[in-house]
C-alpha positions in Angstrom: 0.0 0.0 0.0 1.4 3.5 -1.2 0.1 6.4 0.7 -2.0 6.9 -2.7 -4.2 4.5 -1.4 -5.3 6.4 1.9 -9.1 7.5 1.7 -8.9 11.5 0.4 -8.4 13.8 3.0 -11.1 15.3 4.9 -12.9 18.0 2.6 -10.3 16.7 0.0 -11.6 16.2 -3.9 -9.5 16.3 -6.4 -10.4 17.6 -9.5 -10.5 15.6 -12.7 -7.2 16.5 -15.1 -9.6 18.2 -17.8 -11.4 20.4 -15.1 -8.0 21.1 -13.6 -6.6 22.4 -16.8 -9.9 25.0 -17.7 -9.7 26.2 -14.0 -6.1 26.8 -14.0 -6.6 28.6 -17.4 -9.6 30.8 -15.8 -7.2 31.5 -12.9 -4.7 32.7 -15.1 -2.2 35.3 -13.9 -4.2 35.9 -10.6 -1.9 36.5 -7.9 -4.5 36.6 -4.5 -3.4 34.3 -2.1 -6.3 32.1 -3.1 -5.7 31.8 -6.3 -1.8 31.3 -6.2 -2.8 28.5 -3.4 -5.4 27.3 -5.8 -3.0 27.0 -8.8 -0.6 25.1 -7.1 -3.2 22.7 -5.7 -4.1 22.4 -9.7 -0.3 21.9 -11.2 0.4 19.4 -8.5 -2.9 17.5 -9.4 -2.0 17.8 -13.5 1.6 16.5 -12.2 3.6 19.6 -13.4 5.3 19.1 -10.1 7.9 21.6 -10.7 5.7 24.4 -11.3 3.7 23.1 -8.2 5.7 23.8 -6.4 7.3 27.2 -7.4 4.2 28.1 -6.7 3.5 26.2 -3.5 6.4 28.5 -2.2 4.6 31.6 -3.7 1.4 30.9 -1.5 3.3 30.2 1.4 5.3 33.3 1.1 1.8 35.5 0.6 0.2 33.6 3.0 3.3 34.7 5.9 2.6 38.1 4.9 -0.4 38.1 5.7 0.0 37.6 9.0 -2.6 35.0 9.0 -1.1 31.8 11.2 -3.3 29.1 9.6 -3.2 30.6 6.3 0.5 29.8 6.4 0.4 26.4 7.6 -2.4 25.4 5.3 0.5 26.4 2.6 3.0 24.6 4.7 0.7 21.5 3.9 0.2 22.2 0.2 3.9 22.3 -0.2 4.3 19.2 2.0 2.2 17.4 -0.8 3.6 18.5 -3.9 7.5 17.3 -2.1 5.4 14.1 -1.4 4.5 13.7 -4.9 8.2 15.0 -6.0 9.7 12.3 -3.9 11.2 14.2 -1.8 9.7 12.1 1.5 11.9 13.5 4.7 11.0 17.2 3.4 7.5 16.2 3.0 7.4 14.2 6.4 8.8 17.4 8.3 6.4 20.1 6.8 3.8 17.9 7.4 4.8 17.0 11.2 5.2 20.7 11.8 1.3 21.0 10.2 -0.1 18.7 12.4 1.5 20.6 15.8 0.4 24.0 15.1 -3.1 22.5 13.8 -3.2 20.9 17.4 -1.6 23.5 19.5 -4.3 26.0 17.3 -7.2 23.5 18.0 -7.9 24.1 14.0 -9.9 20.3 14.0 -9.9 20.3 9.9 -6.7 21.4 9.8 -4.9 19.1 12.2 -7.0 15.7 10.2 -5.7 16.8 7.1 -2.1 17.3 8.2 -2.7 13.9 10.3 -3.7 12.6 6.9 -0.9 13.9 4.9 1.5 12.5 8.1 0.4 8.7 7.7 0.6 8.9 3.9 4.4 9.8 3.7 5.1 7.6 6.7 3.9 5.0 4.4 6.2 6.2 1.6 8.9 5.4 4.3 8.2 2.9 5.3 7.5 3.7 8.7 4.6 1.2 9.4 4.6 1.3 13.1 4.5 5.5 13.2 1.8 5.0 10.5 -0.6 2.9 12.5 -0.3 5.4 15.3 -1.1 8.5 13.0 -4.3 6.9 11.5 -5.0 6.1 14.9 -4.8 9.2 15.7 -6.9 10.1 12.7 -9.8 8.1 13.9 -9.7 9.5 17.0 -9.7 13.0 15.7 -12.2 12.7 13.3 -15.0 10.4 15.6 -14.6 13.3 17.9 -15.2 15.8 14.9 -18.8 13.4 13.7 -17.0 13.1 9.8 -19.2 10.7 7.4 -19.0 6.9 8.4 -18.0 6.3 5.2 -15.0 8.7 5.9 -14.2 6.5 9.0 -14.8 3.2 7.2 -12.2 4.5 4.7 -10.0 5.2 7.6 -10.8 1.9 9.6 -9.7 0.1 5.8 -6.4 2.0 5.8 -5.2 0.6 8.9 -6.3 -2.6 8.7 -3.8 -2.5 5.2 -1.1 -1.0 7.5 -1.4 -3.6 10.4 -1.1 -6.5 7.5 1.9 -4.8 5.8 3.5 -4.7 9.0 3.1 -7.8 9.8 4.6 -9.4 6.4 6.9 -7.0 6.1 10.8 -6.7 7.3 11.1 -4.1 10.0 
């Protein structure tokens, strides 16, 4: 099991590459935080991971000026998936660890499940099974707590189950 097969993150949908490409055209040249954190979000899904994140780094460094503490770490977690998708796993694993602590020390609930969520996937990556477990753990406990969709928590439930078997078929 890849992290690609975790259940999408809560509020997560990613768009379909034909719908990504005409909104990233309508976006254009817009430079609002939103839309700069919106194109990346779209170049990351079309796999112009490059560009994603160029761009990931532009949102992040609008969103610090604002001022805005979530706004930032929400970037902090968009660029933590496009290094994900790049590869680039102990870059993704620490932007995503930071995520989750200021989500918790915040108490921002949606926040926190979808850095939790991000956590577990490149733990997977790493093969860190053990650390996975514990984050989707976590996950479940968060998100029970929070009322998301039984289907949400089914997909959850499924996720560990595939961790717990990997772990125990596969080398420590």
């Amino acid at each position: 099991m890849s992290g690609d097969h975790f259940p999408p993150a809560p509020g997560a949908g990613s768009p379909s590459q034909e719908e990504a490409r005409s909104r990233l055209a309508e976006l254009g040249s817009a430079r609002s935080t939103d839309a700069v954190a919106e194109r990346a979000e779209l170049l990351r899904v079309l796999g112009r991971l490059d560009e994603a994140l160029a761009t990931a780094e532009e949102s992040y460094r609008l969103a610090f000026f604002t001022g805005d503490r979530e706004l930032v770490t929400e970037a902090r977690l968009r660029r933590a998936r496009v290094l994900r998708d790049q590869g680039t796993l102990e870059r993704a694993f620490t932007e995503a660890r930071a995520c989750r602590e200021t989500a918790r020390t915040e108490q921002w609930g949606e926040l926190e499940a979808s850095a939790l969520h991000q956590l577990a996937a490149v733990q997977v990556d790493l093969g860190r099974l053990d650390d996975a477990r514990v984050t989707v753990s976590e996950l479940i406990e968060l998100r029970v707590g929070q009322h998301a969709p039984q289907e949400q928590l089914s997909g959850l439930n499924a996720a560990l189950e595939t961790i717990m078997r990997r772990m125990l078929t596969e080398p420590a």
